[in-house]
C-alpha positions in Angstrom: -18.7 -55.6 -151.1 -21.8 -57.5 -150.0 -23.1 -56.9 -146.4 -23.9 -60.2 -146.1 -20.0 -61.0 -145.8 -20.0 -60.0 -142.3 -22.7 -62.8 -141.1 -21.2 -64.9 -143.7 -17.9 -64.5 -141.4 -19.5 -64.2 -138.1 -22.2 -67.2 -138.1 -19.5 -69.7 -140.3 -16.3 -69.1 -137.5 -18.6 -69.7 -134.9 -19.8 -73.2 -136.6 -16.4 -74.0 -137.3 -15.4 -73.8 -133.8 -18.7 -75.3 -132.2 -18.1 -78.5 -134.5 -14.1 -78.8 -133.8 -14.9 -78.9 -130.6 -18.0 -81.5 -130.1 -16.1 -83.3 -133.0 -13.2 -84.1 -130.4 -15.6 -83.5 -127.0 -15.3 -88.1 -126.7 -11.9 -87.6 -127.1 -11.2 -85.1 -124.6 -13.5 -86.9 -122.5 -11.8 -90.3 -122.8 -8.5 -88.4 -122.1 -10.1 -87.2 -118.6 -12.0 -90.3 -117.8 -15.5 -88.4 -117.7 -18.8 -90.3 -118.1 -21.2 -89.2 -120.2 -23.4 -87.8 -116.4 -20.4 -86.1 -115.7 -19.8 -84.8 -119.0 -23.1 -83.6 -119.3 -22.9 -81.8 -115.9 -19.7 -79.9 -117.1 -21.5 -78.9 -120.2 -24.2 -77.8 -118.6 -21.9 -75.0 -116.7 -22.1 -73.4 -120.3 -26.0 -72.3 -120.0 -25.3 -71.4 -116.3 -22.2 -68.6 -118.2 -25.2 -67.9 -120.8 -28.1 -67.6 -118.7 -26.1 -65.4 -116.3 -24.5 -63.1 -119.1 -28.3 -62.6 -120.6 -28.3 -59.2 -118.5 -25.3 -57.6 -120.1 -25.8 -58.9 -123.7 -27.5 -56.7 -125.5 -25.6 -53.6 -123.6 -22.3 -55.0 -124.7 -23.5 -55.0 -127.8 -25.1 -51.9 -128.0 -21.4 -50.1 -126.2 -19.0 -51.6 -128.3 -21.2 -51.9 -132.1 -22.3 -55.3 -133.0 -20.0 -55.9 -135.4 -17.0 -55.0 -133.1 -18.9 -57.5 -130.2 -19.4 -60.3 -132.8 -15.1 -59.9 -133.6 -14.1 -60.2 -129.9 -16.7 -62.8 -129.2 -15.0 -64.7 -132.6 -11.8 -64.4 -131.1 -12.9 -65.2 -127.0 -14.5 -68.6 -128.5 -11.4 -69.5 -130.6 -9.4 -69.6 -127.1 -11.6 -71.6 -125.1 -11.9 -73.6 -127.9 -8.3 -73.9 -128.3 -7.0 -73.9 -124.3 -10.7 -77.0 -123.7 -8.1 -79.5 -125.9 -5.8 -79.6 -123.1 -7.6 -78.4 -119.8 -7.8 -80.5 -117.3 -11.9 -80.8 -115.2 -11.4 -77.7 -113.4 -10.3 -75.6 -116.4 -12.6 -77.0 -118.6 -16.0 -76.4 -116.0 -14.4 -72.8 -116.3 -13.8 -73.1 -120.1 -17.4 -73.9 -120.5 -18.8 -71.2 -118.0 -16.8 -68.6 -120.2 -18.2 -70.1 -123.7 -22.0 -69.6 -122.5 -21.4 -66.2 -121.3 -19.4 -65.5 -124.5 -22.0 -67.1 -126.3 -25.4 -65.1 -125.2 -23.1 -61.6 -126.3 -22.5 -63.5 -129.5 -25.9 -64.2 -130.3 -27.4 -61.2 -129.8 -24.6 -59.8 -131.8 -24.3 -61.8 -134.8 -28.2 -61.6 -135.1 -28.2 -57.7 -134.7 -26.0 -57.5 -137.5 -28.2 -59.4 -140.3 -31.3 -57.4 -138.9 -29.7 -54.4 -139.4 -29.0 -55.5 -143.2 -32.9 -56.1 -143.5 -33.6 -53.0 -142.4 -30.8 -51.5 -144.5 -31.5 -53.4 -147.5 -35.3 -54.1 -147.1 -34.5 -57.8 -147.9 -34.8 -60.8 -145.8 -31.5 -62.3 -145.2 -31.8 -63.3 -141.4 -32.5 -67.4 -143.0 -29.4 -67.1 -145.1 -27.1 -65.7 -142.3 -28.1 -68.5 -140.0 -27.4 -70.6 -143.5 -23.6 -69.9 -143.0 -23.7 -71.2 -139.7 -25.1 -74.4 -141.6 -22.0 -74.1 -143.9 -19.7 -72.8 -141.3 -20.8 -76.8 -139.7 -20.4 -78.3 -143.2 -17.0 -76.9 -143.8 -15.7 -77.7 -139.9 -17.4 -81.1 -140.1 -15.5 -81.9 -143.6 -11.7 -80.5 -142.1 -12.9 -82.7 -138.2 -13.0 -85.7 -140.9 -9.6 -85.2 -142.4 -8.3 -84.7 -139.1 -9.3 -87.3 -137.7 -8.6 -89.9 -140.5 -4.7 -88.2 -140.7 -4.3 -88.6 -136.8 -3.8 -85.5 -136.2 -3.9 -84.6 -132.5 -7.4 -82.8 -130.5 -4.4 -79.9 -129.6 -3.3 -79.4 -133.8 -6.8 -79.9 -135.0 -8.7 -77.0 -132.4 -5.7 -74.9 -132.3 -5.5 -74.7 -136.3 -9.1 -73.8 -136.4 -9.0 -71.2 -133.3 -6.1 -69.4 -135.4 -8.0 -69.6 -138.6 -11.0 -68.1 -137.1 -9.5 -65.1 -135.4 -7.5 -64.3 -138.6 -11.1 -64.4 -140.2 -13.0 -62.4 -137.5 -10.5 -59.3 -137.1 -9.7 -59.2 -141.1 -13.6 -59.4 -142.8 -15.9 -58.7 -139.9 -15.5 -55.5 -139.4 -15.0 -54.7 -143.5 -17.9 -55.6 -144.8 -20.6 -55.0 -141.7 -22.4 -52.3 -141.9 -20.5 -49.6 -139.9 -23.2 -46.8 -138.9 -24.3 -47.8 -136.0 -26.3 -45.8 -133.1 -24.6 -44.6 -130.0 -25.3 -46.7 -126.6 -28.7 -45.8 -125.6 -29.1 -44.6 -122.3 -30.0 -46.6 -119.6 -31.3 -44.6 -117.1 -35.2 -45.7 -115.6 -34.9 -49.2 -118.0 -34.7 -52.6 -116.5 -31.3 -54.2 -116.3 -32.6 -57.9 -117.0 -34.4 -58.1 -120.6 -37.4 -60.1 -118.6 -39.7 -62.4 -121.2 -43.0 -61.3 -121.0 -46.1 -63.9 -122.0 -45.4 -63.7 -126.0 -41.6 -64.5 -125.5 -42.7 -67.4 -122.8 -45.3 -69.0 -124.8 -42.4 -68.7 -128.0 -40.3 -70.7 -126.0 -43.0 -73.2 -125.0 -43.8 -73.6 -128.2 -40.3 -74.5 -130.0 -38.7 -75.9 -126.5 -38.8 -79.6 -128.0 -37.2 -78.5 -131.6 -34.8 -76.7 -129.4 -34.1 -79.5 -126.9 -33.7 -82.1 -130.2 -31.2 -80.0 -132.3 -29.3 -79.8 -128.8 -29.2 -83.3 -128.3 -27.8 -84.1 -132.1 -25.1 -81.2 -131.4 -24.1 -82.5 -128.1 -24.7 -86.5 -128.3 -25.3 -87.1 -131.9 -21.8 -88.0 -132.4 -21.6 -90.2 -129.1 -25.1 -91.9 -130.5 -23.1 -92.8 -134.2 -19.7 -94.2 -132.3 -21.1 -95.8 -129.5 -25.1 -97.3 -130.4 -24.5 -97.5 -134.3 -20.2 -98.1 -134.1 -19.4 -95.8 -136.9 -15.3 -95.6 -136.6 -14.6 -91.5 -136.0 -14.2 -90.8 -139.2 -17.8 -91.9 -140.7 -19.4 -90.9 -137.4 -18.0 -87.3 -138.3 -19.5 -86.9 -141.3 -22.9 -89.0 -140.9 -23.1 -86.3 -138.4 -22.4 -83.5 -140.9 -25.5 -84.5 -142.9 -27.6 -82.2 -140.6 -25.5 -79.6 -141.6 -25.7 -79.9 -145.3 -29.2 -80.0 -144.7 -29.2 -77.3 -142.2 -27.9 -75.3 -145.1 -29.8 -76.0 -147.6 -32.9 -75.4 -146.2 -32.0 -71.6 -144.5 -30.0 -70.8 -147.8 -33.7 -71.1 -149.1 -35.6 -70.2 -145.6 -35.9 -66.2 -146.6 -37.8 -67.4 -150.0 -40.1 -69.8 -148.3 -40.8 -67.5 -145.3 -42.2 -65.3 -147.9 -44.5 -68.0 -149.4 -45.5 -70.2 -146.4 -46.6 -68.8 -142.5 -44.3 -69.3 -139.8 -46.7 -71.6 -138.0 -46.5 -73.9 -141.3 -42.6 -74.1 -141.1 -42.4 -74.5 -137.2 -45.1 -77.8 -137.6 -43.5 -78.9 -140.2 -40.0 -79.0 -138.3 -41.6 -81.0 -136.2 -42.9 -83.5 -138.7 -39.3 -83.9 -139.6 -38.3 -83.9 -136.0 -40.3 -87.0 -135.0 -39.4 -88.6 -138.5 -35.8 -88.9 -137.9 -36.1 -90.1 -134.0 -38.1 -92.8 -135.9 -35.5 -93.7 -138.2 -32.8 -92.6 -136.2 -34.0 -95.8 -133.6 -35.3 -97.9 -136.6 -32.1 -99.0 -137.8 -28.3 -98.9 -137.3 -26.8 -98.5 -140.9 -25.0 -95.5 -142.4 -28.0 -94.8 -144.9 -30.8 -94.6 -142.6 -28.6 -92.6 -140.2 -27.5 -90.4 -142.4 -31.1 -90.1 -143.7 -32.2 -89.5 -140.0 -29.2 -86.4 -139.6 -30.3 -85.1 -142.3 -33.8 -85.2 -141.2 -32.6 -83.3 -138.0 -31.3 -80.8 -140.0 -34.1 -79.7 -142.0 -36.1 -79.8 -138.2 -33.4 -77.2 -136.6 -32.8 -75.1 -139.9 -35.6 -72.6 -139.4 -36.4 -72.6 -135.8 -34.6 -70.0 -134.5 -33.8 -67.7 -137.6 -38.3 -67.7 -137.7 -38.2 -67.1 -133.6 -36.1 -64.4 -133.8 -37.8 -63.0 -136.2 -41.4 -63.6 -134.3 -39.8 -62.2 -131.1 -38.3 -59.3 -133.0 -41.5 -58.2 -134.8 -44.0 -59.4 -131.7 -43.0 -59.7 -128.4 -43.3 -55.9 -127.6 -39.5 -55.6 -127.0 -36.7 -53.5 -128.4 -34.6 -55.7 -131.1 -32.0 -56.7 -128.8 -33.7 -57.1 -125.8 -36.1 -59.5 -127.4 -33.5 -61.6 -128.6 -31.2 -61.6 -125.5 -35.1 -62.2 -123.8 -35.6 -65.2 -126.1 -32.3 -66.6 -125.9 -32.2 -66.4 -122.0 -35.8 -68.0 -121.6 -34.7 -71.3 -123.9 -31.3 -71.2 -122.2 -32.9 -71.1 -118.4 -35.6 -73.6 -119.8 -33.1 -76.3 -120.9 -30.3 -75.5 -117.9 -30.3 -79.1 -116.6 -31.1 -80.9 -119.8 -27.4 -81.6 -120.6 -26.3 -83.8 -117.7 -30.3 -85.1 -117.1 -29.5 -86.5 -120.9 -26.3 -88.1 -119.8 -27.5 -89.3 -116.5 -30.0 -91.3 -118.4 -28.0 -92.2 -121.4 -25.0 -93.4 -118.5 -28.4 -95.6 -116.6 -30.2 -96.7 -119.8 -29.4 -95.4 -123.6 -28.5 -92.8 -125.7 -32.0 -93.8 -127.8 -34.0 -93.5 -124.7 -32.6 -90.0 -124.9 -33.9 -88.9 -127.9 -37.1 -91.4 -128.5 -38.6 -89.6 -125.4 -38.1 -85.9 -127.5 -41.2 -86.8 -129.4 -43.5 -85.8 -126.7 -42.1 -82.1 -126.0 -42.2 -81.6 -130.2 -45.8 -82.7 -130.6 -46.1 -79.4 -128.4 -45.0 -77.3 -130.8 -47.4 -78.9 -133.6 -50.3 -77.8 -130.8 -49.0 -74.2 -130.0 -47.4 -72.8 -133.6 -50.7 -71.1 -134.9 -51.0 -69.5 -131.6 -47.4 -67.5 -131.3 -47.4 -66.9 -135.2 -50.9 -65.8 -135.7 -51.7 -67.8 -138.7 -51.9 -71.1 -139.8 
C-alpha cells in the first residue's frame, strides 16, 4: 500500500480535530462567559505547552519512531479535544497547555514521516502530506456544518470526531508508514534545546506575517464571519472552509510547482494573496466576497510551511528534526502573545482592525524571500 497513507492519516485526524474544535471554540466560549481578551489569553497557554515541549520533541520522536509518536499524539489530541467541550476555565487553560506540548511532538513527527518517504522514494511529497491536512479541514469543516445545522450538541459533535480519529490513528498509521527506522541516537555532548541559529531566525522573520495571518483565520476567522459579517453558524462554518478547499488544492499541487517555480516566488506570492484577501475580506460583508477572501487565505497559508520546512531541512545546518522542532519553536516563541493581543484589541476596537494591520508584517516577507531561499 502507498506510503503516503500514513501522512494521509496523520496530517487529516489532526485537521479534523483542530476544526471540530475552533468550529465550536464561540460556543464553548459563550457557555463559560469568556471575552474574546480572555479567550485569547487561554489560547495562548497552548504556545506556552509548545514552546516549552520544543526541547523534547524531536527526542520523543526519535525514542519512540515517528510513526509510533504521530499515533499517540493522534490519540492525546483526540482527548483534549474531546474532555475542552465540557471543561470548565481551569481545565480548559490545562487542556490547552497539554495540546501545544502535544502539538510541537506532533509536528515534528508527522513531518519526519513524509521526509522520510522523500528520501525513501526520491519523490517530493512533503506539499501533498500537508495537502491532507487541507482535506483533513475540508472534510471536518463539511461534518462541523452538519452538526451544527442538526443541533447536535459541542459534547456529541467533538466526542464523535475524537473516537473516529483514534480508531483511524492506531488502525492505518502504523500500517502503511514506513517501519525501518534508526535507533535513538545518542545524546551524549549534544545540546538539549534545538537553538535556531541566524538561517532559522531570519526564516522565521521572513514568513512571521503569513504565519501570524493563517493564525488569525484559524483562531478568529470564524468569530469575524458570525459576529462582523452575521453569517448564522452554519454558513459561517463553511465560508470558513473555503480556505481549506483552497488550502488543498494548492499543496495537492505544491510538490509540482516547487519543482518549476523558486521558493522565494511562492513565499511572495503568498503574500500577494495574503494582502488581497485582507482587502476583500474588509471591502465587503457578503458571502461571495468572503468566501472569495477565505479562499484567498488559503492559497496564502498552503505552501508556507511545507516550503519552510523544507528550506530549514535542506539549509539551516541542522539535523532533520532538530531544524524542524528549531523552526517550529522560533514561530511558536515569536507569536506567544499574539493570541490574546488579537483579542484584547478585537474586545477594544474590531476584529477587522485585527487583521487590516497584518498587511504590514507580510510586506516583510515580499522584502526578505530572495534572501532565505537564495533565488528569486
Amino acid at each position: 500500500m502507498p506510503a503516503i497513507f500514513a501522512p494521509a492519516i496523520i496530517f487529516g485526524c489532526n485537521a479534523i480535530l483542530f476544526v471540530t474544535l475552533f468550529s465550536r471554540l464561540p460556543d464553548l466560549a459563550a457557555n463559560l462567559s469568556l471575552d474574546k481578551g480572555a479567550l485569547g489569553t487561554i489560547i495562548l497557554c497552548s504556545a506556552v505547552g509548545g514552546l516549552l515541549s520544543t526541547p523534547l520533541a524531536n527526542r520523543i520522536a526519535a525514542r519512540l519512531t515517528p510513526p509510533l509518536a504521530a499515533t499517540i499524539g493522534i490519540t492525546i489530541l483526540s482527548l483534549v479535544v474531546f474532555l475542552m467541550s465540557f471543561a470548565p476555565i481551569p481545565g480548559l487553560v490545562l487542556l490547552f497547555f497539554v495540546m501545544g506540548a502535544n502539538n510541537t511532538v506532533l509536528e515534528v513527527s508527522q513531518n519526519l514521516v513524509s521526509l522520510r518517504i522523500e528520501a525513501d522514494s526520491g519523490k517530493k511529497v512533503l506539499a501533498r502530506s500537508h495537502g491532507f491536512w487541507s482535506a483533513g479541514m475540508i472534510l471536518g469543516s463539511a461534518i462541523s456544518a452538519g452538526m451544527q445545522w442538526a443541533g447536535a450538541s459541542a459534547q456529541v459533535h467533538m466526542g464523535a470526531m475524537a473516537l473516529l480519529a483514534i480508531c483511524a490513528a492506531w488502525f492505518g498509521i502504523r500500517r502503511f508508514a514506513p517501519k525501518s527506522w534508526p535507533a535513538a541516537p545518542v545524546t551524549t555532548g549534544k545540546p538539549r534545546f534545538a537553538f535556531p541559529n541566524r538561517f532559522i531566525l531570519l526564516l522565521c522573520v521572513t514568513i512571521w506575517g503569513l504565519v501570524l495571518l493563517e493564525g488569525a483565520a484559524y483562531d478568529w476567522g470564524i468569530f469575524f464571519l458570525r459576529e462582523v459579517n452575521l453569517f448564522d453558524p452554519a454558513t459561517a462554518t463553511l465560508v470558513y472552509g473555503c480556505m481549506s478547499v483552497a488550502m488543498f488544492v494548492m499543496r495537492m499541487t505544491g510538490d509540482s510547482l516547487r519543482s518549476r517555480i523558486s521558493d522565494g516566488t511562492i513565499l511572495r506570492g503568498a503574500a500577494v494573496a495574503g494582502i488581497l484577501a485582507i482587502i476583500l475580506l474588509l471591502a465587503s460583508p457578503t458571502i461571495w466576497a468572503a468566501a472569495l477572501a477565505f479562499v484567498l487565505l488559503g492559497f496564502s497559508a498552503a505552501m508556507v510551511f511545507p516550503v519552510a520546512v523544507a528550506i530549514a531541512n535542506a539549509r539551516s545546518g541542522l539535523d532533520g528534526g532538530d531544524g524542524i522542532a528549531a523552526l517550529a519553536a522560533t514561530l511558536t516563541l515569536a507569536r506567544i502573545g499574539i493570541p490574546p493581543l488579537f483579542g484584547w484589541i478585537a474586545q477594544a476596537y474590531s476584529l477587522q482592525l485585527v487583521f487590516g494591520m497584518l498587511i504590514i508584517p507580510i510586506l516583510v516577507t515580499i522584502l526578505l524571500a530572495p534572501r532565505v531561499t537564495g533565488r528569486t
